[in-house]
Backbone as CSV, one residue per row, in Angstrom:
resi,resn,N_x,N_y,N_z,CA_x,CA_y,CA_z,C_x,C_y,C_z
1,UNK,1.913,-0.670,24.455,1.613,-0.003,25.719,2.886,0.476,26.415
2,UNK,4.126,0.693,25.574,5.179,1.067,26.455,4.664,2.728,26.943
3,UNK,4.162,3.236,26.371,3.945,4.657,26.292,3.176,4.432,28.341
4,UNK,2.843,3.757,29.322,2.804,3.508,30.017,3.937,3.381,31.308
5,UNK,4.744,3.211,30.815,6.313,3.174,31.489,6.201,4.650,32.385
6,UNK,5.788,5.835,31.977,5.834,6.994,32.256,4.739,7.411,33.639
7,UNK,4.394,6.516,33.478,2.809,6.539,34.771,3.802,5.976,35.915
8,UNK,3.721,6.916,36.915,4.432,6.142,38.489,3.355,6.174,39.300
9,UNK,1.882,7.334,39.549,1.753,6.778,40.744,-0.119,6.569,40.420
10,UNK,0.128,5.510,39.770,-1.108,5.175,39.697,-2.194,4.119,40.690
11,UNK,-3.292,4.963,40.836,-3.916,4.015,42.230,-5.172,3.252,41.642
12,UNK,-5.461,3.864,40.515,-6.633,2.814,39.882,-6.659,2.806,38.280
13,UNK,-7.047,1.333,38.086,-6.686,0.913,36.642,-8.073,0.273,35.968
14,UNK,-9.316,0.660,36.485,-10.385,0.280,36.021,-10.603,1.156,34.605
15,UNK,-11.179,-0.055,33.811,-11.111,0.448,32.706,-10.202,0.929,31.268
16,UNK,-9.115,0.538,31.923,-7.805,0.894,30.934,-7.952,0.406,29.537
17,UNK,-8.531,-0.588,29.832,-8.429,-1.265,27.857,-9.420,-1.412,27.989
18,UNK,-10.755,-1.276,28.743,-11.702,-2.041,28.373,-12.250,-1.713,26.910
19,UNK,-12.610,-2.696,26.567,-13.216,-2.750,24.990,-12.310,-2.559,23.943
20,UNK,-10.982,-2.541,24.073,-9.683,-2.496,22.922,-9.573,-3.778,22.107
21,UNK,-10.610,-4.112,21.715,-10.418,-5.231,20.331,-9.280,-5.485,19.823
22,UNK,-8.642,-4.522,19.258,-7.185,-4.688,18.725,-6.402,-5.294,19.369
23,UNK,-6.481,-5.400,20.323,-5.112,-5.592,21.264,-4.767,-7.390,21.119
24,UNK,-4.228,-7.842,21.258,-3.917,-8.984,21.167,-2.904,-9.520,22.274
25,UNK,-1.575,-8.700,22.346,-0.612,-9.080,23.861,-0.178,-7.944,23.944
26,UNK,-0.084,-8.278,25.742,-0.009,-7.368,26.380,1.039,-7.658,27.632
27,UNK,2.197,-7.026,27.482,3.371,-7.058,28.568,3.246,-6.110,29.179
28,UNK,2.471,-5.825,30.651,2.645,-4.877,31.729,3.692,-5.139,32.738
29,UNK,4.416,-6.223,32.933,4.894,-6.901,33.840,6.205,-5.579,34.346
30,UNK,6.373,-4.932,33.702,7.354,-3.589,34.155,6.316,-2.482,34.634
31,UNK,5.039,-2.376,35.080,4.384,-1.116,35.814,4.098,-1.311,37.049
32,UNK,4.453,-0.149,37.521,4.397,-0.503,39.121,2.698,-0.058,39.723
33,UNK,2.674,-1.132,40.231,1.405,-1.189,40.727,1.230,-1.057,42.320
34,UNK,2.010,-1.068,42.908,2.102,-0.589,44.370,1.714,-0.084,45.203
35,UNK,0.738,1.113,44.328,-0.434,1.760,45.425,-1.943,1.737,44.831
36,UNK,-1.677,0.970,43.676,-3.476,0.637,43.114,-4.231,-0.463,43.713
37,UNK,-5.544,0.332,44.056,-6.457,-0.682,44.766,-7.244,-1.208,44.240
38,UNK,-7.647,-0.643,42.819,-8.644,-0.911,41.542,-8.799,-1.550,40.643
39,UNK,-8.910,-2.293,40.095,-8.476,-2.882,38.340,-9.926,-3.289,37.978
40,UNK,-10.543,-2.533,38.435,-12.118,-3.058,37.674,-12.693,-3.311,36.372
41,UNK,-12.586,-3.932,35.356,-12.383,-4.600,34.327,-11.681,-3.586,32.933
42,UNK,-10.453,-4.014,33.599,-9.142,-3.442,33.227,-9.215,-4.047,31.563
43,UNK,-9.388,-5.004,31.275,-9.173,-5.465,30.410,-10.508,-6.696,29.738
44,UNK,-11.519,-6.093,30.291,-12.834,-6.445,29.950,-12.727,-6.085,28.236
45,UNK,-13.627,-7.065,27.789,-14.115,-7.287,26.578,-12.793,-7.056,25.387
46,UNK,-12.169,-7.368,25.530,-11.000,-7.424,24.868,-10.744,-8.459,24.121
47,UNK,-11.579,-8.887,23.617,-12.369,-10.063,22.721,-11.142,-10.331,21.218
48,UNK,-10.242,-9.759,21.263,-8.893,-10.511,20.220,-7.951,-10.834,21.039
49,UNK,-7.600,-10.372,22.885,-6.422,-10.634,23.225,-6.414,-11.935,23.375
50,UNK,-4.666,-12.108,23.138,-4.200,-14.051,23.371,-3.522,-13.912,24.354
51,UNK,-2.714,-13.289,24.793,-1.740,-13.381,25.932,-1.393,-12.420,26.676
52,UNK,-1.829,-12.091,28.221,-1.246,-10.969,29.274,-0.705,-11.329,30.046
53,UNK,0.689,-10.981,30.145,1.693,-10.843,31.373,1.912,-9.912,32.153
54,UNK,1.424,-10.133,33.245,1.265,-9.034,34.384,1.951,-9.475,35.372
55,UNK,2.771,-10.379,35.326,3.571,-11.211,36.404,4.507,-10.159,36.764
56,UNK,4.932,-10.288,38.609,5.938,-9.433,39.223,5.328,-8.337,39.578
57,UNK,3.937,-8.322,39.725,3.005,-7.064,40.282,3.264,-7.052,41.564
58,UNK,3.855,-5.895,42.509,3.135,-5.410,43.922,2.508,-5.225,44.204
59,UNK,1.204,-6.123,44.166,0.025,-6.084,44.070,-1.026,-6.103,45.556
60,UNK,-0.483,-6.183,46.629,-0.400,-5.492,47.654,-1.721,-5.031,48.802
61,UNK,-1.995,-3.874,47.618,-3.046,-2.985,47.887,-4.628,-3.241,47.106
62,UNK,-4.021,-4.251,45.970,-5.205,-4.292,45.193,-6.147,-4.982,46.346
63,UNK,-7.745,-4.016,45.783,-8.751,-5.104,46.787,-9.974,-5.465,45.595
64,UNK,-10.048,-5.282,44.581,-10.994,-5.034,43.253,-10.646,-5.589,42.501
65,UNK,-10.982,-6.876,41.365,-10.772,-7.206,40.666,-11.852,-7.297,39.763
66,UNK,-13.097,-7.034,40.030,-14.112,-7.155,39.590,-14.114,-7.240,37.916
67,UNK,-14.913,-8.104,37.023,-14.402,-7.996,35.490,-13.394,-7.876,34.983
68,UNK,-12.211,-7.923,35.771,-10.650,-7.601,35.203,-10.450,-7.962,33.840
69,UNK,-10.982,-9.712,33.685,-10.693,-10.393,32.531,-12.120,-10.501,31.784
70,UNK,-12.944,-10.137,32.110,-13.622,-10.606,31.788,-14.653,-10.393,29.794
71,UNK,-14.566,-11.771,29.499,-14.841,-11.635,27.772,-13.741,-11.489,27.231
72,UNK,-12.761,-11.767,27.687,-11.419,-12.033,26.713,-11.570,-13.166,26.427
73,UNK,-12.615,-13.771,25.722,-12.961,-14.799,24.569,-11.621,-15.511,23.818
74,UNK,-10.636,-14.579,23.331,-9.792,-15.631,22.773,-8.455,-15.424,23.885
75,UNK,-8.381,-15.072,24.925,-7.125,-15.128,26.044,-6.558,-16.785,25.447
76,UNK,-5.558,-16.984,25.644,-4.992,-18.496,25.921,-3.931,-18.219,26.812
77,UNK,-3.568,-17.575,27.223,-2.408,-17.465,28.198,-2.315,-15.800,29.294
78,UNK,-2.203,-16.722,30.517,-2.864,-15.413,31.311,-1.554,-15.574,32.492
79,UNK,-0.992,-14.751,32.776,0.483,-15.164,33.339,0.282,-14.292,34.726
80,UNK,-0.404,-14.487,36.047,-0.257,-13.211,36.856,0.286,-14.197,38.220
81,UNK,1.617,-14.617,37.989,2.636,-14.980,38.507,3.447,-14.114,39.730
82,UNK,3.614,-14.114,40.681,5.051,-13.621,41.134,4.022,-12.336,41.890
83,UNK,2.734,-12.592,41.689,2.089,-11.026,42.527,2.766,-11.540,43.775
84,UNK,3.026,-10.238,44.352,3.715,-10.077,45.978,2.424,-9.879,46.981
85,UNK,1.379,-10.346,47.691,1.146,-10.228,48.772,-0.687,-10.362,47.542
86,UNK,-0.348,-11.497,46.788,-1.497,-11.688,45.634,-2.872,-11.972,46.009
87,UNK,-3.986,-11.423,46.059,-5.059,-11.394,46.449,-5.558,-11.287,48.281
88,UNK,-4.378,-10.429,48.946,-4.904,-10.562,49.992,-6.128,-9.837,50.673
89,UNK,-6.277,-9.205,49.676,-7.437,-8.168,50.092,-8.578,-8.595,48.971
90,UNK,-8.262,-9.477,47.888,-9.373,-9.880,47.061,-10.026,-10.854,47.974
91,UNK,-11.136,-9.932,47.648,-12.560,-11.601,48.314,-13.487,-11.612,47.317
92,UNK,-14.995,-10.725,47.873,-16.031,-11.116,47.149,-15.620,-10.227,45.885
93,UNK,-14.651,-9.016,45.947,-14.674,-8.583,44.782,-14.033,-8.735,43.725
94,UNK,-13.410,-10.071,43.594,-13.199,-10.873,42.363,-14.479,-11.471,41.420
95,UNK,-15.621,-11.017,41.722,-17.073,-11.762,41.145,-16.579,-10.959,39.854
96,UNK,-16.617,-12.398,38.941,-16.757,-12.515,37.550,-15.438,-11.729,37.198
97,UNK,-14.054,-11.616,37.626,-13.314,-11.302,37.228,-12.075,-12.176,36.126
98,UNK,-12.794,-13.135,36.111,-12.044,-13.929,34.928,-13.517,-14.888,33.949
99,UNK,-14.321,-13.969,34.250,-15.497,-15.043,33.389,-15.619,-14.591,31.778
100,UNK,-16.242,-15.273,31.264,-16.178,-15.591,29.358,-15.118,-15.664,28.688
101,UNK,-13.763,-16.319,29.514,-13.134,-16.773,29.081,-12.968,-18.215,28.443
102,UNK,-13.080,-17.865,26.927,-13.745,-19.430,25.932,-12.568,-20.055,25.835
103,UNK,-11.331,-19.631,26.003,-9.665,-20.069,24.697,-8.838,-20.599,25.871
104,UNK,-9.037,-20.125,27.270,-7.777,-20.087,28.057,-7.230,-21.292,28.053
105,UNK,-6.161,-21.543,28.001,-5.208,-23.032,27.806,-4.099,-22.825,29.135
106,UNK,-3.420,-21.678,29.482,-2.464,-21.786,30.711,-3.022,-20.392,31.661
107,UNK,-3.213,-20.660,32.762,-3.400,-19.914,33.822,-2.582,-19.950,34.851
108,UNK,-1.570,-18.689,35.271,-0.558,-18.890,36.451,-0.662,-17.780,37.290
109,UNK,-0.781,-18.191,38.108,-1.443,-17.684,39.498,-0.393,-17.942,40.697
110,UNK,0.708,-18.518,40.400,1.900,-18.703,41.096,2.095,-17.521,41.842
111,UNK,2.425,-17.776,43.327,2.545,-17.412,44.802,1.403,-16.321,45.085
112,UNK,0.243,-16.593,44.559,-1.321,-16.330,45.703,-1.356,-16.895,46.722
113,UNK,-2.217,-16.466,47.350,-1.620,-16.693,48.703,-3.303,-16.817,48.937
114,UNK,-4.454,-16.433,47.977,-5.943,-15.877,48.361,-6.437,-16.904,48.544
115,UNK,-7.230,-17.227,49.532,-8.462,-18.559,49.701,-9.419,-18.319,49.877
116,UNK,-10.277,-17.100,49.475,-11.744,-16.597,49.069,-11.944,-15.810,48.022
117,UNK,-11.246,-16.481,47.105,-12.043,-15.851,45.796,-13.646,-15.877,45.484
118,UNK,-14.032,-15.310,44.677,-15.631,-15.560,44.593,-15.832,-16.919,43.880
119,UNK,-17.132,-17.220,44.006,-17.591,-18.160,43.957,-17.930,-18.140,41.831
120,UNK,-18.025,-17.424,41.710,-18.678,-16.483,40.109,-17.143,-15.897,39.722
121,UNK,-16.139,-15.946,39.664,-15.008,-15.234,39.780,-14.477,-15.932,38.285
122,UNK,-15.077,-17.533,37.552,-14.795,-17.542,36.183,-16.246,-17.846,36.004
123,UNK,-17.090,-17.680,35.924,-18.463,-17.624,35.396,-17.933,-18.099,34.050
124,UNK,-18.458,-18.797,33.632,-19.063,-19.047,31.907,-17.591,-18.334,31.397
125,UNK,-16.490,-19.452,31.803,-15.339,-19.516,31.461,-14.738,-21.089,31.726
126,UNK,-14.309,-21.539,30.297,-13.443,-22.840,30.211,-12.547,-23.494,30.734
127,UNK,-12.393,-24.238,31.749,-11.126,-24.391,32.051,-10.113,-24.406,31.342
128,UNK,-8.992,-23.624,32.083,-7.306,-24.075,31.588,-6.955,-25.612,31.510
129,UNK,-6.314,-25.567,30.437,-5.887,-26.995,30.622,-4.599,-27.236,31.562
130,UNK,-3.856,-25.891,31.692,-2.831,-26.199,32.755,-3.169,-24.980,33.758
131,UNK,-2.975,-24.871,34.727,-3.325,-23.779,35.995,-2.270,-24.139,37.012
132,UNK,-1.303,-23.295,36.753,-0.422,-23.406,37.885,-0.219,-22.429,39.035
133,UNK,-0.023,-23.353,40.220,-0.111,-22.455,41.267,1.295,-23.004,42.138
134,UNK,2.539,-22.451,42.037,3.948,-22.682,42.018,4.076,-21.839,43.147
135,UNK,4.835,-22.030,44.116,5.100,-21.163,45.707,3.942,-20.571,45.977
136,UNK,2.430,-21.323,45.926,1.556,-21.473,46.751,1.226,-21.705,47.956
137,UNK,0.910,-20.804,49.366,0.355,-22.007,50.286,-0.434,-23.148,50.647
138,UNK,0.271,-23.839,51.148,-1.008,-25.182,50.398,-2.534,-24.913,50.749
139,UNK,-2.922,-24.087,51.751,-4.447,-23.407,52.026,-4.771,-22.960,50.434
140,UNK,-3.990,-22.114,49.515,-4.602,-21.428,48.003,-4.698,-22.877,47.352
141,UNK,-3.452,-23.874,47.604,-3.971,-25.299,46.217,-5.258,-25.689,46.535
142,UNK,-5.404,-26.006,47.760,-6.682,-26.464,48.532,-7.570,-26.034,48.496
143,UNK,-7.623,-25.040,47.805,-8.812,-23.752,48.049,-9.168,-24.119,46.582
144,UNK,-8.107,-23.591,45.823,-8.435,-23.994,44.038,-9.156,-25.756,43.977
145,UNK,-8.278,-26.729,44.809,-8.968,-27.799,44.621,-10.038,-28.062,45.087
146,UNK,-10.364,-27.744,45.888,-12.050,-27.893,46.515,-12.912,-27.159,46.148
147,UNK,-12.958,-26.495,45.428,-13.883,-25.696,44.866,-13.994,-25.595,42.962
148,UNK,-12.597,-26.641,42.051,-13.114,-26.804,41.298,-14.185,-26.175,40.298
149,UNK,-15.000,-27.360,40.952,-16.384,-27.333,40.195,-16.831,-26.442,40.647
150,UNK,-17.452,-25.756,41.144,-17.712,-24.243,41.172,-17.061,-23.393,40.452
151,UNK,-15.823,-23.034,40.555,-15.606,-22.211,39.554,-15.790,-22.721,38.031
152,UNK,-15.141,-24.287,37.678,-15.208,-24.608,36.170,-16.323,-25.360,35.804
153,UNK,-17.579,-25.743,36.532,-18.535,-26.456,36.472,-18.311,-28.119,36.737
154,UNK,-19.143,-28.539,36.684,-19.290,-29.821,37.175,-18.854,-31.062,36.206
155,UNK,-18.749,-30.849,34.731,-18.336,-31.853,34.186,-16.692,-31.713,34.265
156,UNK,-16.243,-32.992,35.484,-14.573,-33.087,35.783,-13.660,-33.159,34.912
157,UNK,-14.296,-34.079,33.478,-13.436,-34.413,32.548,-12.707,-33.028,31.948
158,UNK,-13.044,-31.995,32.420,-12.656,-30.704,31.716,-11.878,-30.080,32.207
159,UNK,-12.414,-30.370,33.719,-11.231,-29.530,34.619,-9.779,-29.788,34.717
160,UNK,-9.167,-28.590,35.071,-7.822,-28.461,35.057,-6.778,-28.915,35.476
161,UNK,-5.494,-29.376,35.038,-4.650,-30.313,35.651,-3.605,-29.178,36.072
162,UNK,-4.209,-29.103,37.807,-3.104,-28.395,38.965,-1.612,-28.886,38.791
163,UNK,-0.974,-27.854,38.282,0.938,-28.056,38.909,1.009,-26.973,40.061
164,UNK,1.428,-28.019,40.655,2.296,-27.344,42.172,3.663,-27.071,42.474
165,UNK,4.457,-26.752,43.225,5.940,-26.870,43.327,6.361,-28.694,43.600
166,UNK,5.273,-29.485,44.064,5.991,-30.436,44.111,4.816,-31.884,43.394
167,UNK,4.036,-31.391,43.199,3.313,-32.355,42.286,2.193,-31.838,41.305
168,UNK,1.788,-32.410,40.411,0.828,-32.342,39.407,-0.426,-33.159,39.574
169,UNK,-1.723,-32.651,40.000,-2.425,-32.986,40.014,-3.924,-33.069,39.048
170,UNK,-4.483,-34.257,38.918,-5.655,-34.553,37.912,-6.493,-35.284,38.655
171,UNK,-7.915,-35.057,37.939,-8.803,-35.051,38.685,-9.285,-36.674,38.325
172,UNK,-9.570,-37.546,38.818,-9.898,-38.859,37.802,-10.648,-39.655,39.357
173,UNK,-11.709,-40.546,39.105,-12.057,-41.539,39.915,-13.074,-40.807,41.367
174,UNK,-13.160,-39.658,41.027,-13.886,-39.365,41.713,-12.316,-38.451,43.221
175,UNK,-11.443,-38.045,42.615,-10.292,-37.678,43.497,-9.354,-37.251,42.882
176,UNK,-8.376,-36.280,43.791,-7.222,-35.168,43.232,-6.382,-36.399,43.433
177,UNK,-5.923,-36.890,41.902,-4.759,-37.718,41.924,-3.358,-37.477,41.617
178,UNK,-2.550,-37.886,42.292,-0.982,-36.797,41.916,0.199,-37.474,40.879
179,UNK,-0.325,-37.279,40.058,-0.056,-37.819,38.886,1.878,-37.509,38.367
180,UNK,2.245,-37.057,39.412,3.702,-36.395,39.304,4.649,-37.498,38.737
181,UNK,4.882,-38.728,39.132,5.420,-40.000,38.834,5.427,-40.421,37.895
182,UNK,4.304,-40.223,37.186,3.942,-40.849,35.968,4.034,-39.961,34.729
């Protein structure tokens, strides 16, 4: 996808790969995204990719995420790190934007700032086994932790072990335990 480098003023990205089987990884982390408000399942059904780095987005303006990820079945690593001003305009229209994800193993979401994602936003998607949320406000950890089970369902033993900037948290005993010490 370097052939992309050449795009400056792009305002919507719905649809870009959707349905690109082939694809497997994907480094966008050099396109400027600065005045796009769109990404409506940008990368839907993309059912061979393993790894997207989209980290270092000016992401800003986005208010749409709708299906972004959604059916990237074998994703294991989803890196959207370092967004600048990350989901402030995402609310309800993150529904199902990371759902049928079967493989995911690391999710980084480091310095979101969003505390209304949708409720359906991983639908009939696996938890990460690691999900980090690194120069978070503690309102986004809090937000990811209380709501859990809603997004990853109700059996805990599955859900995801939160790293923070200053502790690591797991879910055990019926409570977010901060397992950083140990």
């Amino acid at each position: 996808v370097e052939w992309m480098r050449y795009f400056t003023n792009l305002n919507i990205l719905d649809g870009l790969f959707k349905n690109c089987t082939n694809l497997t990884d994907v480094d966008l982390s050099f396109l400027n995204v600065s005045n796009v408000t769109r990404m409506v399942g940008t990368f839907q059904g993309c059912s061979n990719i393993k790894h997207i780095k989209l980290n270092g987005w000016d992401a800003g303006k986005v208010n749409t995420i709708l299906a972004m990820f959604g059916d990237c079945s074998s994703l294991t690593e989803l890196d959207l790190s370092g967004w600048k001003n990350a989901g402030n305009n995402v609310t309800a229209d993150s529904y199902v934007s990371f759902s049928g994800l079967k493989s995911l193993k690391i999710l980084n979401m480091s310095g979101w700032t969003n505390t209304t994602m949708s409720y359906y936003a991983f639908y009939g998607s696996k938890p990460p086994e690691k999900f980090i949320l690194y120069d978070c406000p503690a309102e986004t950890v809090d937000f990811f932790k209380n709501n859990v089970g809603v997004h990853w369902g109700g059996d805990s033993t599955k859900w995801p072990t939160i790293y923070t900037d200053d502790h690591i948290w797991k879910w055990a005993n019926n409570k977010w335990n901060d397992i950083s010490e140990k």
